[in-house]
C-alpha positions as CSV (number, residue, x, y, z in Angstrom):
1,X,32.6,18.6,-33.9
2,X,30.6,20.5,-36.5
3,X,33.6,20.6,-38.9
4,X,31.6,18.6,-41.6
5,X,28.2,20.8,-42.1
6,X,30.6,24.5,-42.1
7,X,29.4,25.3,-45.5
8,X,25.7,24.7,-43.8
9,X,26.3,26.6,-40.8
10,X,28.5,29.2,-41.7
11,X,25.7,29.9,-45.0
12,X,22.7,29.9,-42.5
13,X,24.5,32.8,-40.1
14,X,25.3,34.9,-42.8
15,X,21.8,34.6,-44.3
16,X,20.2,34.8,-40.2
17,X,22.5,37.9,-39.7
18,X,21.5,39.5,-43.0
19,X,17.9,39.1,-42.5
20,X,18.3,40.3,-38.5
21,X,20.3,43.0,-40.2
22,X,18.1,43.8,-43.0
23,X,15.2,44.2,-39.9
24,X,17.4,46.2,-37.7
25,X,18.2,48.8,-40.2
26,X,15.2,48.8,-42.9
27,X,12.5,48.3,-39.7
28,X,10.2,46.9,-42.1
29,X,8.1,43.2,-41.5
30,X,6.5,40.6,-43.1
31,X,6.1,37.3,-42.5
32,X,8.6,35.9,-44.7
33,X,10.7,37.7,-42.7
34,X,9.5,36.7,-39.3
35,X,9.8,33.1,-40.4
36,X,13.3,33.8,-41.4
37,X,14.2,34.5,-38.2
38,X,12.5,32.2,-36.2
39,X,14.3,29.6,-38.5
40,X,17.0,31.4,-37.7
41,X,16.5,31.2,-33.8
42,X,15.6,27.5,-34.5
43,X,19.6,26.9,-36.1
44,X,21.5,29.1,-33.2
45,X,19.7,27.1,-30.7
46,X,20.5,24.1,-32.3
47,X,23.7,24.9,-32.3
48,X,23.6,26.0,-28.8
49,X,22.8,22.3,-27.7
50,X,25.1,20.7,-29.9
51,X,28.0,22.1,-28.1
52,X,26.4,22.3,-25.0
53,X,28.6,19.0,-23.4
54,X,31.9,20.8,-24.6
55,X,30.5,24.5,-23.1
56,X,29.4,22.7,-19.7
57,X,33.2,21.1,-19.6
58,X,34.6,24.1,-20.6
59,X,33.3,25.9,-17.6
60,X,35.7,25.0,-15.1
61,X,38.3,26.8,-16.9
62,X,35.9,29.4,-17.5
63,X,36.2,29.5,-20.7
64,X,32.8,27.4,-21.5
65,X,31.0,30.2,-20.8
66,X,31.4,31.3,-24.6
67,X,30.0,28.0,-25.9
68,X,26.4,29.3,-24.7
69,X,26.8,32.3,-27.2
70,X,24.7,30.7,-29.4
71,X,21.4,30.3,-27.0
72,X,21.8,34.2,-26.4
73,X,22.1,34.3,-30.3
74,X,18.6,32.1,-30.6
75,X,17.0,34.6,-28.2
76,X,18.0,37.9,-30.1
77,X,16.2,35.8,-33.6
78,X,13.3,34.5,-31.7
79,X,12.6,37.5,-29.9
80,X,12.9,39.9,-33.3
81,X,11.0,36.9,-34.8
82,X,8.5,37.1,-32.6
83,X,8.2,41.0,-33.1
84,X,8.1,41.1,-36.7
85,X,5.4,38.5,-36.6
86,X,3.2,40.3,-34.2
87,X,3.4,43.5,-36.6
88,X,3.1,41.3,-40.0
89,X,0.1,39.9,-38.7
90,X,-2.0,42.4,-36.9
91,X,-3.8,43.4,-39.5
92,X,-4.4,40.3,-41.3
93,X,-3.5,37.4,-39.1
94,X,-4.8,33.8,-40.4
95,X,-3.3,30.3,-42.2
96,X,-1.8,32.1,-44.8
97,X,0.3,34.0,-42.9
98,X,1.5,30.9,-41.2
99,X,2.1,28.9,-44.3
100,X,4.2,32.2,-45.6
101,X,6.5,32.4,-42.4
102,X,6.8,27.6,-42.7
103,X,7.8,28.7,-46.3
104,X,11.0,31.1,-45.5
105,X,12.0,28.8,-42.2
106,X,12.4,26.3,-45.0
107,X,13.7,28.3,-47.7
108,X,16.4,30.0,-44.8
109,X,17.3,26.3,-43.6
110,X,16.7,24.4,-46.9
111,X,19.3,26.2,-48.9
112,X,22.5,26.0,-47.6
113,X,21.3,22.5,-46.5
114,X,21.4,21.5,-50.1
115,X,24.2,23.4,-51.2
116,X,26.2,21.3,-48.0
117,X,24.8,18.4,-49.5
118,X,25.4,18.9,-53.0
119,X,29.1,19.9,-52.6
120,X,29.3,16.9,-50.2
121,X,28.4,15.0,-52.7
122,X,30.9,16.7,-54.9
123,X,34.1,16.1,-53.1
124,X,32.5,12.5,-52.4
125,X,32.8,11.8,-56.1
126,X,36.0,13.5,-56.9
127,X,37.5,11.4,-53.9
128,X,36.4,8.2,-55.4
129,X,38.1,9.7,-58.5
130,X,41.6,10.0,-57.0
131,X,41.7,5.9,-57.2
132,X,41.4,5.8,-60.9
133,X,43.3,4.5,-62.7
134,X,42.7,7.5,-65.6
135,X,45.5,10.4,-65.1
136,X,42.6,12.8,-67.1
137,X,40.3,11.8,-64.0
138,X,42.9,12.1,-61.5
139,X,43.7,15.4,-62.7
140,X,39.8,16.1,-62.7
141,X,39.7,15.1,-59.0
142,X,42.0,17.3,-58.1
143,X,41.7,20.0,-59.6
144,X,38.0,20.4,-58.5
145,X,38.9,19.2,-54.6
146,X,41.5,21.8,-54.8
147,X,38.3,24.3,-55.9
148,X,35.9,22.7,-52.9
149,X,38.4,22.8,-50.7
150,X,36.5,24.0,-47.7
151,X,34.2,20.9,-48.6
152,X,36.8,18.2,-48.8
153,X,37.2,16.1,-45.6
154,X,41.2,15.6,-45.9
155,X,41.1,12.6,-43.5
156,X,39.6,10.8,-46.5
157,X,42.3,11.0,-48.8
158,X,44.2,9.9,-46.0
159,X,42.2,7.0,-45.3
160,X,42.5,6.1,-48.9
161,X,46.4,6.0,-48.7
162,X,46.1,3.7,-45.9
163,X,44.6,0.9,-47.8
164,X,46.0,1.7,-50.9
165,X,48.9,-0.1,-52.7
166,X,52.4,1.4,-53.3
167,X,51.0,2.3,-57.1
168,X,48.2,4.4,-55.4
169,X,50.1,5.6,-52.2
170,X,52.4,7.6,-54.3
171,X,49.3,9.3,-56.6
172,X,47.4,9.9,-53.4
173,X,50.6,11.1,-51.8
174,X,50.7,14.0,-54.4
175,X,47.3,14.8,-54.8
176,X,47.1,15.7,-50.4
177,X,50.0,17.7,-51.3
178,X,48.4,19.7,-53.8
179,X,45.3,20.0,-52.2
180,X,46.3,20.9,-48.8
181,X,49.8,22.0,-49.2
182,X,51.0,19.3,-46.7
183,X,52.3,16.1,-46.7
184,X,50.1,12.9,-46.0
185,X,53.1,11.7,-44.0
186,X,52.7,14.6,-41.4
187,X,48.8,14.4,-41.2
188,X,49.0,10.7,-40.4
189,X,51.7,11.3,-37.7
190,X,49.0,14.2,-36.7
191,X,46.3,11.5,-36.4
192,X,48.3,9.1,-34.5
193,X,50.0,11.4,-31.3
């Protein structure tokens, strides 16, 4: 479901985990850091409701019960949060402290937001790419899908084959194959069972 925003979400837990981390071990707080995990607590929970439906479907084979991980998750980072707030602030609570914690939630969020949307864009281009008619662009495309790999929605270059002409087909044929490994032929028999 979330297949398309996993440079996003796996980015955001290792940054969430290496600021809970950073608290854990360090025990030292400020309210960058507080509003780091907040953030943080903001993402897991969103997360948490994202797969809820899935989790809720999953529980009658017991299995579901692992889809709620990531509320448990938003509670460890809100409740830490909420700690490292409350001693950040006890001396010197006030706007500025507030504007400092806004200010990491959107630094914490805000990053690997842009670099899912920038690489997005990315294999976006290079896609549009693999019709031209250039074999130095084709090459281009390829070469730098083959490097965003974990960016690349494959189903595109599938989709492309489908309406292409024979010409194309065979160019787009080759380029799945050295971008994923596989043949195009067995990913659209994949797509159709």
């Amino acid at each position: 479901m979330l297949y398309g925003w996993r440079v996003f979400g796996y980015a955001e837990i290792i940054i969430g985990v290496a600021f809970l981390a950073y608290y854990l071990f360090a025990q030292r707080c400020s309210r960058f850091l507080a509003g780091a995990l907040i953030a943080s607590a903001l993402f897991a929970f969103a997360v948490g409701v994202v797969l809820l439906p899935m989790s809720l479907m999953g529980m009658f084979i017991l299995i579901g019960v692992f889809g709620l991980t990531p509320f448990l998750t938003a509670f460890v980072f809100l409740r830490t949060g909420y700690r490292c707030w409350r001693e950040s602030t006890a001396h010197r609570p006030g706007i500025q402290a507030v504007v400092v914690a806004v200010l990491a939630g959107v630094l914490v969020c805000g990053i690997p937001l842009a670099l899912q949307m920038s690489l997005a864009a990315l294999a976006k281009r290079a896609i549009a790419q693999l019709q031209s008619d250039s074999d130095r662009e084709f090459a281009q495309a390829i070469g730098l899908l083959k490097r965003i790999n974990v960016c690349v929605d494959q189903d595109d270059i599938v989709s492309l084959y489908q309406h292409a002409d024979a010409k194309h087909r065979e160019r787009l044929s080759s380029a799945y194959k050295e971008i994923t490994g596989r043949s195009i032929e067995e990913r659209i028999a994949e797509l159709n069972d």
